[in-house]
C-alpha atoms as one frame of an Amber mdcrd trajectory, in Angstrom:
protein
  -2.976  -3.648   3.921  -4.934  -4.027   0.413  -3.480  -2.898  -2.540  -5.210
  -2.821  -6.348  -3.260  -3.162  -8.804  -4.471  -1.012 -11.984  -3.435  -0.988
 -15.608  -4.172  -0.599 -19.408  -3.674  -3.895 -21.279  -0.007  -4.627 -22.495
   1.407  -2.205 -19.714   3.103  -5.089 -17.601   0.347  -5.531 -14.950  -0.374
  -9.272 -14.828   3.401  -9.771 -15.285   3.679  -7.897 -11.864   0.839  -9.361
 -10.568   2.683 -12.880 -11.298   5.575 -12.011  -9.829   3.810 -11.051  -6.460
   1.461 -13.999  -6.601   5.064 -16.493  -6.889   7.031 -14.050  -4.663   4.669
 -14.806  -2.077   3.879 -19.224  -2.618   7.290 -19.488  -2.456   7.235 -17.729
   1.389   7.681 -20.338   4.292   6.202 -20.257   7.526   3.113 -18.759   6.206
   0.659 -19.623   4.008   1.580 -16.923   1.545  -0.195 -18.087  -1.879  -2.595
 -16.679  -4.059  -6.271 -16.924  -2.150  -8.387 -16.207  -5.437  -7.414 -15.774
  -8.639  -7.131 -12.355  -8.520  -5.790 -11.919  -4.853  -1.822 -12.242  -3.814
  -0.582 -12.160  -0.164   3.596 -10.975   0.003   5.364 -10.585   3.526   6.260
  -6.991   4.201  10.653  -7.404   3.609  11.691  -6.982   7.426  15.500  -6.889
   8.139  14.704  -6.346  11.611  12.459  -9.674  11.909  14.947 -11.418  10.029
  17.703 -10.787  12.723  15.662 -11.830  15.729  14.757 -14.987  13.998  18.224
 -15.630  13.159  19.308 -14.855  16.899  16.534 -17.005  19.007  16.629 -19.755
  15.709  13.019 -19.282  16.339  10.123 -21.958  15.505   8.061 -19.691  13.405
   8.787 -16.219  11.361   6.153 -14.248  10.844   6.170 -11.251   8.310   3.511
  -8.224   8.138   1.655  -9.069   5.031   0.497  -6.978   1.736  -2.507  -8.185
   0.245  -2.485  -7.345  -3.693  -5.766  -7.219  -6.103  -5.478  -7.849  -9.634
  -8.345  -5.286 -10.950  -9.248  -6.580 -14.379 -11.227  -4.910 -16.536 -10.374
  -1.400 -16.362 -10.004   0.066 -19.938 -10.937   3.252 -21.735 -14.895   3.457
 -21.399 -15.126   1.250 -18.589 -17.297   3.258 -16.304 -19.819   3.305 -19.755
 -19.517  -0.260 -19.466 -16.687  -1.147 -21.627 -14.453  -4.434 -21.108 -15.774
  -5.807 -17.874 -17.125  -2.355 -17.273 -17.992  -1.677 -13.554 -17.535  -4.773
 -12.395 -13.701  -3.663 -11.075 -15.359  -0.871  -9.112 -16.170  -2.568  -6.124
 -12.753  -4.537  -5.883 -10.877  -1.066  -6.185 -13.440   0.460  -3.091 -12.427
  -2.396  -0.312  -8.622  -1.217  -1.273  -6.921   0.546   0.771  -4.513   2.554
  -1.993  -4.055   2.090  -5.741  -1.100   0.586  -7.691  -0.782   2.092 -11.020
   1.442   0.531 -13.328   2.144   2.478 -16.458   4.372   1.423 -19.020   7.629
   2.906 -19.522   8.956   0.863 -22.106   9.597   0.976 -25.813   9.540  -1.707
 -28.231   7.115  -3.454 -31.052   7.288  -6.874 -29.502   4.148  -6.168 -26.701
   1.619  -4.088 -29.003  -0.389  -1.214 -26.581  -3.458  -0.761 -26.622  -3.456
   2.401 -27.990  -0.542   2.096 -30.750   1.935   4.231 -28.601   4.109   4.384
 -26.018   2.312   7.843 -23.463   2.608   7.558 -20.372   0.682  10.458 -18.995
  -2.044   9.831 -21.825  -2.144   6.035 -19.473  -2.276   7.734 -16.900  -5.198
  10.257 -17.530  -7.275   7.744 -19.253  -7.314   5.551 -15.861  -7.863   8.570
 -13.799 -10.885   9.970 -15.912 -12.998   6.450 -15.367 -11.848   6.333 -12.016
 -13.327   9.974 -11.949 -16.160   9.680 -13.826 -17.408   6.999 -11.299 -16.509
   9.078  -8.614 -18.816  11.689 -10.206 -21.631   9.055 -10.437 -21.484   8.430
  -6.569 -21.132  12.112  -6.036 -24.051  13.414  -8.111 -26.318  10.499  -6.556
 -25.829  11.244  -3.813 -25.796  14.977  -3.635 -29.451  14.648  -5.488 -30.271
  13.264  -2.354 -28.879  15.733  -0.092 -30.830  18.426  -1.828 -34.098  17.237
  -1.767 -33.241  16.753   2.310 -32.068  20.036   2.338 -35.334  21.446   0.684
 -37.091  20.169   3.567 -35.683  22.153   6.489 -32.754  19.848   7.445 -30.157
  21.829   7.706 -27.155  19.339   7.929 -28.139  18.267   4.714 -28.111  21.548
   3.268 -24.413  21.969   4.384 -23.583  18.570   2.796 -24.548  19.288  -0.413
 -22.828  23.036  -0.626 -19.700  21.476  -0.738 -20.250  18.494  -2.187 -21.970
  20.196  -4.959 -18.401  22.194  -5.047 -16.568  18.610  -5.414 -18.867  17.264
  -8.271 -18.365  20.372  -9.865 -14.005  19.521  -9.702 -14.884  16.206 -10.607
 -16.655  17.212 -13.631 -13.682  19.288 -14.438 -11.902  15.996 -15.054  -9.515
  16.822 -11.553  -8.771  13.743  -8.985 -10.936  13.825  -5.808  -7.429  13.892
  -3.962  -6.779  17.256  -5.248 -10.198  18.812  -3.773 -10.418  21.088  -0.305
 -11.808  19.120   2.105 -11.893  20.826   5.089  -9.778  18.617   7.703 -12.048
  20.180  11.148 -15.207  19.110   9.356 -16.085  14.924  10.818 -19.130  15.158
   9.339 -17.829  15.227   5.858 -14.744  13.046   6.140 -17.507  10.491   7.257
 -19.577  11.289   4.043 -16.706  10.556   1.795 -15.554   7.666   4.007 -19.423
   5.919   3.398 -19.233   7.016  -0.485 -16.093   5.660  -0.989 -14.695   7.276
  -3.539 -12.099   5.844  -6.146  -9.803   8.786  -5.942 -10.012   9.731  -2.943
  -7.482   6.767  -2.724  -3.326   7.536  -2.146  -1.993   6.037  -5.267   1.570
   4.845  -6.240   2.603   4.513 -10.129   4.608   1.897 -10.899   7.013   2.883
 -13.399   7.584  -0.336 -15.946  10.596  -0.484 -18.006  12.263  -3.028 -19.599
  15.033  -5.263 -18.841  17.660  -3.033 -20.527  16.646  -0.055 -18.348  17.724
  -1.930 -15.499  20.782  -3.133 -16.610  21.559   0.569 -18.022  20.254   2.808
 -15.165  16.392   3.846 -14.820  17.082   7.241 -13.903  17.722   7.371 -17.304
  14.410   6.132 -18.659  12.536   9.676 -19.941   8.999   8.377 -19.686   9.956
   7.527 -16.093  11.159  10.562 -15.724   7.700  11.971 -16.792   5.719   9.737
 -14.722   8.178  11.173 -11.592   7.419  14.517 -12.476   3.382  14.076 -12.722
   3.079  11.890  -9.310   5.037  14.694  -7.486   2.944  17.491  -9.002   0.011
  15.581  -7.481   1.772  13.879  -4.521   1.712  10.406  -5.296   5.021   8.281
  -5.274   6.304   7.072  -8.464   8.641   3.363  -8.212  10.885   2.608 -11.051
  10.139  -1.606 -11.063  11.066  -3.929 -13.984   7.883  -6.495 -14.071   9.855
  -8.792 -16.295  12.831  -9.607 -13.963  10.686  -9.356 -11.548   8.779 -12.681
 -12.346  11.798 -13.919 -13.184  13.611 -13.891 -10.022  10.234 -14.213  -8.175
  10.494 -18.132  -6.843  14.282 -17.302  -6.230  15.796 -18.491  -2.733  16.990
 -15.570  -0.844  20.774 -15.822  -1.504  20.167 -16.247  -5.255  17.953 -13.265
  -5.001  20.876 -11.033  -2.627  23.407 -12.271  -5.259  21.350 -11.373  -8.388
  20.857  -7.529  -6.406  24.762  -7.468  -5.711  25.270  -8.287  -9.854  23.061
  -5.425 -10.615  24.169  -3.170  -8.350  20.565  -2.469  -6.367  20.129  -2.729
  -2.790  16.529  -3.905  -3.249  13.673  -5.687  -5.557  11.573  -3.355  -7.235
   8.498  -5.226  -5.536  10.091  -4.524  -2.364  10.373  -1.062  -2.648   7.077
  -1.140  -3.906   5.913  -2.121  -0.630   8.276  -0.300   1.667   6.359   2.872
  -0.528   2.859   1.530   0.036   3.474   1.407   3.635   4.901   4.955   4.230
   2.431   6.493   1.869  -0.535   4.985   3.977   1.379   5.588   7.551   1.852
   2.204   8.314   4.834   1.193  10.821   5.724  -2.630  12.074   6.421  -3.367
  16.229   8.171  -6.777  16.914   7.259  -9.771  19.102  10.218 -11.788  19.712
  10.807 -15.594  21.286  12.065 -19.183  20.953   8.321 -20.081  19.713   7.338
 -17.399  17.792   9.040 -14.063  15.866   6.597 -11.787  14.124   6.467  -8.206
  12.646   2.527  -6.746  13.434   1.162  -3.610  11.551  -0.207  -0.893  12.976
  -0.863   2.972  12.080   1.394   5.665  13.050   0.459   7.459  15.994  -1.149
   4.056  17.817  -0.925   3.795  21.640   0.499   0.675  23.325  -3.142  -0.482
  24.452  -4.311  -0.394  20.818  -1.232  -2.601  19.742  -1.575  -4.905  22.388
  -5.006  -5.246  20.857  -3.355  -6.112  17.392  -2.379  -9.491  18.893  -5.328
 -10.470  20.567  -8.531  -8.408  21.844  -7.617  -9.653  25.674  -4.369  -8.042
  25.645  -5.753  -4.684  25.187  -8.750  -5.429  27.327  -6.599  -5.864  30.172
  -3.654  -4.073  29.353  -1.263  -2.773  32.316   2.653  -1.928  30.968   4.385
  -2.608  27.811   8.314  -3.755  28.599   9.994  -1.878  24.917  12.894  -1.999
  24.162  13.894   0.448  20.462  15.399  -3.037  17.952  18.392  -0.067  17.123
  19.060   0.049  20.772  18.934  -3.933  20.727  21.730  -4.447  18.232  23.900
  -1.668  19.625  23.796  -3.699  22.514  24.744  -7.429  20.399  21.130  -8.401
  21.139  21.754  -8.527  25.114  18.891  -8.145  27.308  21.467  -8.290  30.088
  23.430  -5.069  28.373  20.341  -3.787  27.797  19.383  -3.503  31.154  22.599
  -2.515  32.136  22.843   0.640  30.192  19.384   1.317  30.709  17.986   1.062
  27.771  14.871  -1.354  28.084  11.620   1.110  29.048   8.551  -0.094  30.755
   5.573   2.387  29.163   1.901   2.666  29.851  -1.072   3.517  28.007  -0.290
   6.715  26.939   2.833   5.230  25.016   2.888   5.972  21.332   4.477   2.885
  19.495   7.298   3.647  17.565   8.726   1.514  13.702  10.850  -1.118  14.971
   9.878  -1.716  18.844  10.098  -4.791  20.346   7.878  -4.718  22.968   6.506
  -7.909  25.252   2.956  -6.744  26.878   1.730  -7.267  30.312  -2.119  -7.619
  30.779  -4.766  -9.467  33.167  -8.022 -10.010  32.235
């Protein structure tokens, strides 16, 4: 999973982005670190994974991962070619969704950009070059799909109907998410897939307020409250996060980190909620692997069969994939992590390849190849 991480100057973003690049070198077991200056790799917070590591004192834990992209460059005028002008377009295309942070915050000692504290002005200036380059693909290519059209091809001709109808909303200064694709239609979800348009993208804002709002409650916070209001109107998710704390509590060991949450009074990190959001709003669930050797937590979509899995942790297993032994990790700790129990009470399942993987299976796959 790729994340981009978007912002206006001043608005806390490279903070963040610190805090995820430390959060993640300070990860062992894995070579979590930051593999370009712009790129950060954080494992996936897994309660689940933790526990089985703990119980088979395992060699080697192995998290899901979140990849994070810094995009630099994107200011007011950007898709003219202000600041580092298009060059953030192609980082933001191999993303899979869009991290917005917005700033939430008052206070003279970080100057914005634009003299003010406005969160939904932020938020519509990021959106309208994201959506004027949309519009730039879009026209492009719907140029093309007339001229095909005008010479008998009648696939063409369909294209560009609607897609004349979507550069029309885009012109209109309205998200690509907000358009009517037509869900039946494979033809055109391939068409957008192969333009790959900027806001086409889910998109989380990430709400950043200051260290005072966390001590005194973020509900509280009324630009966050505005920012809550605007992703729901457009069905985005909006995570209250604290950048500054953050970074500082990035490269701390886990119980420092657990006791810091107790003293606050928050059950989690703001960057871990921040990914626990990313991977719901993208349909992402984790199965389990478990052993002496090896514990590890493995992505996959909602709605994937066992075979496709299997093929998760290596291309042979799916090849030659004949059962999946699963047993649900809920049904596991009910039973004090006894396979014996397990078994007894029937509660271990041996599924085929019809089996739709569920969040938090540990399964152990059978295949011959």
């Amino acid at each position: 999973m790729k994340l981009g991480i978007v912002g206006l100057p001043n608005v806390g973003k490279s903070t963040l982005f610190n805090a995820i690049t430390n959060a993640g070198a300070g990860a062992a077991n894995y070579p979590f670190c930051t593999i370009e200056p712009n790129v950060g790799v954080v494992p996936v917070p897994d309660a689940r994974l933790d526990k089985l590591a703990e119980i088979w004192d395992t060699n080697k834990k192995t998290p899901a991962i979140v990849e994070f992209v810094d995009i630099a460059g994107l200011v007011k005028g950007a898709s003219k070619g202000e600041g580092l002008g298009n060059k953030f377009l192609g980082n933001i295309r191999e993303c899979d969704a869009i991290v917005h942070v917005v700033r939430c915050f008052d206070g003279t000692d970080i100057v914005h950009v634009e003299g003010s504290v406005d969160p939904v002005r932020d938020i519509e200036t990021i959106d309208t070059e994201l959506i004027l380059s949309d519009l730039e693909v879009v026209e492009n290519r719907l140029a093309k799909l007339q001229k095909a059209g005008k010479t008998g091809d009648k696939k063409a001709a369909a294209a560009a109907a609607w897609m004349e109808e979507l550069a029309e909303h885009l012109g209109a200064g309205k998200n690509a998410r907000t358009f009517e694709f037509d869900p039946e239609d494979d033809d055109q979800a391939a068409l957008v897939r192969e333009m790959g348009l900027l806001t086409t993208k889910p998109i989380i804002y990430a709400a950043n307020m200051s260290e005072d709002d966390l001590m005194d409650g973020m509900e509280a916070n009324p630009h966050y409250q505005t920012v809550c209001r605007l992703a729901e109107a457009e069905g985005a998710k909006c995570i209250p996060i604290c950048a500054k704390t953050e970074e500082d509590i990035a490269d701390y060991t886990p119980e420092e980190k657990k006791e810091f949450l107790a003293e606050m009074g928050i059950e989690a990190t703001g960057l871990d909620n921040l990914i626990k959001a990313s991977y719901s709003l993208l349909g992402l669930i984790s199965f389990l692997t478990d052993g002496k050797k090896e514990c590890r937590a493995w992505t996959i979509k909602k709605g994937t069969k066992a075979p496709q899995a299997a093929g998760k942790i290596h291309s042979d297993f799916e090849r030659g994939f004949i059962r999946a032994s699963v047993v649900a990790f809920d049904d596991l700790a009910a039973c004090d992590f006894s396979m014996a129990t397990v078994k007894a009470k029937g509660l271990g399942r041996t599924e085929g390849k019809d089996y739709v993987v569920q969040d938090g299976d540990v399964i152990e796959f059978l295949f011959n190849v």
